[in-house]
C-alpha positions as CSV (number, residue, x, y, z in Angstrom):
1,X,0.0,0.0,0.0
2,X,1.5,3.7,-0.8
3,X,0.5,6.6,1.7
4,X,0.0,9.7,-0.4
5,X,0.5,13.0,1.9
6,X,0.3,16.3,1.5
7,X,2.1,18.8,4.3
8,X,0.1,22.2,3.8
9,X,1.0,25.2,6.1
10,X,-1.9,24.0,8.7
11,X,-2.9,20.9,8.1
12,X,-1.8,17.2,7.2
13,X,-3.6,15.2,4.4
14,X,-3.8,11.8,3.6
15,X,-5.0,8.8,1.6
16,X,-3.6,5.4,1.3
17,X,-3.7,3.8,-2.6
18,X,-3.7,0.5,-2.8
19,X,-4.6,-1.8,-6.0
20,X,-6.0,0.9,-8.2
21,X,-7.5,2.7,-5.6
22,X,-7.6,5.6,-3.5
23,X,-9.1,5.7,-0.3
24,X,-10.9,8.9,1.1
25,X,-8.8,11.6,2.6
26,X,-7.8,12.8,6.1
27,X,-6.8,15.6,7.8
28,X,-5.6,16.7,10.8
29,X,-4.1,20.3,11.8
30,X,-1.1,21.1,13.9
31,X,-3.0,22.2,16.9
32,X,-1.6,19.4,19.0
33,X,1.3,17.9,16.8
34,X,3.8,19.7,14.2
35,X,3.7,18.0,10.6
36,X,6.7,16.1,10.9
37,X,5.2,14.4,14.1
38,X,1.7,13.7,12.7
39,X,3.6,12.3,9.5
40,X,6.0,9.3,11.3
41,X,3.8,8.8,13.7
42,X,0.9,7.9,11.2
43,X,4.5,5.7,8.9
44,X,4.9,4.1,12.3
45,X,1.7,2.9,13.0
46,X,1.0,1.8,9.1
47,X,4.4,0.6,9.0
48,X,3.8,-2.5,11.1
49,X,0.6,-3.3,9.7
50,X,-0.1,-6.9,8.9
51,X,-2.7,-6.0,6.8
52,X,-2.2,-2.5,5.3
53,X,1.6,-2.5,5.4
54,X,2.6,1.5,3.9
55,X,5.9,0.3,1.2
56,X,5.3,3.8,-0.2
57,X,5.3,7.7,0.8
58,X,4.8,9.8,-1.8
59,X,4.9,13.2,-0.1
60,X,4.2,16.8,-1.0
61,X,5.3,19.7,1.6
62,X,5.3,23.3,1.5
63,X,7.4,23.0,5.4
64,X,10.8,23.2,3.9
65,X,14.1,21.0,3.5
66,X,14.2,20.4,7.3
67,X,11.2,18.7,7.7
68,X,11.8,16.6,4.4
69,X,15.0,15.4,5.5
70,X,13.5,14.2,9.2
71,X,11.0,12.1,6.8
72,X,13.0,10.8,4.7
73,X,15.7,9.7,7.6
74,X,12.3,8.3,9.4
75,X,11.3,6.4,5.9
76,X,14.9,5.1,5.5
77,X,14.5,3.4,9.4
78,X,11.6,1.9,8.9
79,X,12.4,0.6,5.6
80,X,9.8,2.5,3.5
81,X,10.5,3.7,-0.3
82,X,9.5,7.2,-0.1
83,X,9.1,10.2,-3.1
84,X,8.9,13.3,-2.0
85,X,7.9,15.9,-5.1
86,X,9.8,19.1,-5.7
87,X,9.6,21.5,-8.3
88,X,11.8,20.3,-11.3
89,X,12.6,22.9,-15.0
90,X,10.3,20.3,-15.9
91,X,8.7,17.0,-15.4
92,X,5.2,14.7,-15.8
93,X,5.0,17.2,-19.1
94,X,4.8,20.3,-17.2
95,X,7.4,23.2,-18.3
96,X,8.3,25.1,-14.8
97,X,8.8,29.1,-15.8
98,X,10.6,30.2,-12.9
99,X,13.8,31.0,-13.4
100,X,14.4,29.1,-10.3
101,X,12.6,26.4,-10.9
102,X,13.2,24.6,-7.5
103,X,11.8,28.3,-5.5
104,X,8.3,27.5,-7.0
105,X,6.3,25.9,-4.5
106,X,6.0,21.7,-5.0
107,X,2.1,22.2,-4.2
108,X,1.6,24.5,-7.2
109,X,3.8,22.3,-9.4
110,X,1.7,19.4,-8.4
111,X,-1.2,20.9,-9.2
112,X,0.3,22.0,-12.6
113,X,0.7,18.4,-13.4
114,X,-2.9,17.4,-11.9
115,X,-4.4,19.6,-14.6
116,X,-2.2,19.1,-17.2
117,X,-3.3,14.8,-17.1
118,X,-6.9,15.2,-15.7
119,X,-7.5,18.4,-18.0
120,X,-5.8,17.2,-21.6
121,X,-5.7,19.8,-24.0
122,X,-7.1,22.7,-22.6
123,X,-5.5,25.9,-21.5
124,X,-5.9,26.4,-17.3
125,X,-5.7,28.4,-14.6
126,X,-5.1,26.4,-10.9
127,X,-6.5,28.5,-8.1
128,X,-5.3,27.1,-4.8
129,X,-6.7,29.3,-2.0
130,X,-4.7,28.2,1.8
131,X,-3.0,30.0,4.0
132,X,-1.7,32.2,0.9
133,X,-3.9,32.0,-2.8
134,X,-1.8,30.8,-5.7
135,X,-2.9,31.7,-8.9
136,X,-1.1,29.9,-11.8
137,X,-1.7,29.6,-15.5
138,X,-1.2,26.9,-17.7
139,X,-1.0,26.5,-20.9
140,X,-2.8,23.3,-23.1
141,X,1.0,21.9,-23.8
142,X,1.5,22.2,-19.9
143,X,3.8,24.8,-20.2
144,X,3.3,26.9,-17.2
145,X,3.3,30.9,-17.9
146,X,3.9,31.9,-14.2
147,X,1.8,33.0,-11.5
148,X,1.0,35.4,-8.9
149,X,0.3,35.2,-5.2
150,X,-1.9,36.9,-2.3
151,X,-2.5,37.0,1.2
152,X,-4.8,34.2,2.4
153,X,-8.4,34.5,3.7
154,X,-7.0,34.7,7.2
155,X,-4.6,37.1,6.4
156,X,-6.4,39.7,4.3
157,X,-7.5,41.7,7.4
158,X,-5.4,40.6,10.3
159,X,-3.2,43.6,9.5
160,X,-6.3,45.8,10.1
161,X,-7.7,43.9,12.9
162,X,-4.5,44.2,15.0
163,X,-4.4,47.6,15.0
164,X,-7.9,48.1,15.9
165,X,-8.0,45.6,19.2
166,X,-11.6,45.9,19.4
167,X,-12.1,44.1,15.7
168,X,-13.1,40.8,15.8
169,X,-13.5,38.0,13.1
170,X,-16.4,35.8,15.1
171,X,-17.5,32.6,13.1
172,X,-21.6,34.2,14.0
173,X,-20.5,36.6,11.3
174,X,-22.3,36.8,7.9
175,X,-20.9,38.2,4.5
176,X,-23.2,40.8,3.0
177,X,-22.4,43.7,0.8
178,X,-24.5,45.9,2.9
179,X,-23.0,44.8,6.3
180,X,-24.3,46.6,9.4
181,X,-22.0,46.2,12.3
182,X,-18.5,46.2,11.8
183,X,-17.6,42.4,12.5
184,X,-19.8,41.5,8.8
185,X,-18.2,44.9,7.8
186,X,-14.8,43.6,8.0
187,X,-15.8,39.6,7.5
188,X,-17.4,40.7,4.1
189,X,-14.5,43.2,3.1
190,X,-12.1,40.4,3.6
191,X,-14.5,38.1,1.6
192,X,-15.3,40.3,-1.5
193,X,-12.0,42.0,-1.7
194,X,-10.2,38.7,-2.3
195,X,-12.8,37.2,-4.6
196,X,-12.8,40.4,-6.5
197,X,-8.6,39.7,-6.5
198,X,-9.2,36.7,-8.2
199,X,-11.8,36.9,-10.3
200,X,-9.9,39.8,-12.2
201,X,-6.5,38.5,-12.3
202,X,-7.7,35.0,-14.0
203,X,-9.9,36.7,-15.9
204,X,-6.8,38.5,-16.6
205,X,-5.3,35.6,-17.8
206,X,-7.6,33.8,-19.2
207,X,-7.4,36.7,-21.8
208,X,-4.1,36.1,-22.6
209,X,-4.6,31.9,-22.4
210,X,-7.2,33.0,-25.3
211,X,-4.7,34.6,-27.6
212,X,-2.8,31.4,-27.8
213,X,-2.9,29.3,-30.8
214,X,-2.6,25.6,-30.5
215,X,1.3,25.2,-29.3
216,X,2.0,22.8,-32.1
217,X,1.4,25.1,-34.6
218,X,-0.9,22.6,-36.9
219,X,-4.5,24.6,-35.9
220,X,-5.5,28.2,-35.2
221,X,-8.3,26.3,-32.3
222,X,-8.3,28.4,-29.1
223,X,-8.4,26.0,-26.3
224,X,-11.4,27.2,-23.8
225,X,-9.7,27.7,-20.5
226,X,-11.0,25.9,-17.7
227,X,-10.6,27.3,-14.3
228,X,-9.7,24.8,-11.1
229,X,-10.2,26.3,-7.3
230,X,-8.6,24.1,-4.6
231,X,-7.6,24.5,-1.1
232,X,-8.6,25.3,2.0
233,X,-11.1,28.2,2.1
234,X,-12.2,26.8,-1.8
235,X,-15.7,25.8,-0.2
236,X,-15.8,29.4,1.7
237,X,-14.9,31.8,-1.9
238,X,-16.8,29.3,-4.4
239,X,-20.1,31.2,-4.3
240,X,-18.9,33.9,-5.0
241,X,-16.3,33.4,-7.5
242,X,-17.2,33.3,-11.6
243,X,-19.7,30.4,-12.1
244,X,-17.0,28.7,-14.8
245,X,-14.8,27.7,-11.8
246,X,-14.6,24.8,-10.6
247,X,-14.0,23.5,-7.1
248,X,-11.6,20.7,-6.2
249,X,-11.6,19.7,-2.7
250,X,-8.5,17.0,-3.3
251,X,-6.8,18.1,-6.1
252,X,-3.5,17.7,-4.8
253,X,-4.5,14.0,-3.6
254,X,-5.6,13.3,-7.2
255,X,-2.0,14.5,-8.2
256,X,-0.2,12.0,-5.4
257,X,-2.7,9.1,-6.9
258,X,-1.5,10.3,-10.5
259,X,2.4,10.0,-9.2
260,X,1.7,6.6,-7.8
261,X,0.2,5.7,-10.8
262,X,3.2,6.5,-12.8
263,X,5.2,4.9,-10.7
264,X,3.6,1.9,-10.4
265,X,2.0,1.0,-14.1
266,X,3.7,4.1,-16.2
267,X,0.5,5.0,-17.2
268,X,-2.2,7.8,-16.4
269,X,-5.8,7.0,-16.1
270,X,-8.7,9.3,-14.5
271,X,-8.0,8.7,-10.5
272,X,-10.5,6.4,-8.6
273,X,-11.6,6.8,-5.1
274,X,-12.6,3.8,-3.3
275,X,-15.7,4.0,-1.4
């Protein structure tokens, strides 16, 4: 059985693929536990398995060298093969345009290469909104043309609400654009300001995806550009992004299921959860 596992900023997620299949994910945050805790403890415990034995990691982390090397000295003990994805100039078909490749995030290169085998021949645009909101576009030959980044959800006010001590962001609040008290005030702000972010800079980009002819240079066909949201607060901006988005809830487990794929058949088929 291969673990797939994916280290965000605040919270671990898993899955475990075994014979085609992938299992629903987990999560936990770091409330209690730091990643790197959460992570060996759970190859520990699947380690010794008699029935579900883990022979596989394949890990993607946004926590740094550090923490990959304490997995991959904790893999190496208890005798598991492990993969941990970093950004590459280019690999799985997807052109890195960084001119340091390895400074791009692995999460947003994984999700290059998620959209580039699950979305063939199409330009897109991979909206992953965490503790920071990625916006990356990509075009239908998987060459990547950059991206941008903003302040997360939680972060797009917290500058304003420490310097007002008495602003609070209480989970009673709603988002309206006619808020009238100053905790919707500042929840909807936060809200609409971001959505309105990323609504015009993929719309943005989208433009430019549209000017593209086919890469190959055999057609003049402009590729309709298909817009993926993932991450974190995903199920919070959805309703009020543009309606032609859509939301991913474990796109970056459908990329680890796509690596363990390759690595196991060299092939790519459309990923399958198990129920």
């Amino acid at each position: 059985m291969i673990l797939l596992a994916d280290a965000g900023n605040s919270r671990l997620k898993w899955a475990f693929y075994s014979a085609g299949k992938r299992s629903k994910q987990f999560a936990q945050d770091y409330s209690q536990d730091s990643a790197d805790i959460l992570l060996i403890n759970l190859l520990t415990k699947t380690a010794t398995s008699s029935d579900h034995a883990i022979v596989k990691l394949i890990l993607v982390s946004v926590l740094g060298e550090d923490f990959a090397k304490k997995i991959e000295d904790s893999c190496q003990k208890l005798k598991i093969k492990q993969y941990i994805i970093r950004s590459q100039t280019k690999s799985y078909g997807v052109s890195n345009a960084y001119i340091e490749p390895s400074r791009l995030g692995a999460d947003r290169f994984l999700g290059m290469i998620t959209a580039h085998h699950l979305i063939p021949n199409r330009h897109c645009i991979i909206i992953s909104c965490g503790t920071a909101v990625t916006i990356d576009a990509l075009t239908a030959e998987g060459k990547h043309l950059g991206g941008l980044i903003l302040p997360g959800l939680a972060q797009f006010s917290n500058q304003l609400i420490q310097k007002a001590s008495l602003l609070t962001l209480e989970n009673t609040t709603k988002i309206s654009l006619f808020a009238n008290n100053t905790a919707d005030a500042l929840a909807s702000g936060r809200v609409y300001g971001l959505v309105e972010a990323i609504n015009g800079i993929s719309s943005r980009m989208e433009v430019e995806l549209l000017k593209m002819n086919d890469l190959r240079g055999k057609s003049k066909i402009m590729y309709p550009v298909k817009i993926i949201l993932c991450g974190g607060d995903a199920n919070i901006l959805q309703p009020y992004l543009n309606q032609s988005t859509q939301r991913e809830d474990d796109w970056l487990m459908q990329g680890l299921q796509l690596i363990a794929e390759f690595s196991t058949s060299k092939s790519i088929t459309k990923p399958s959860v198990a129920e």
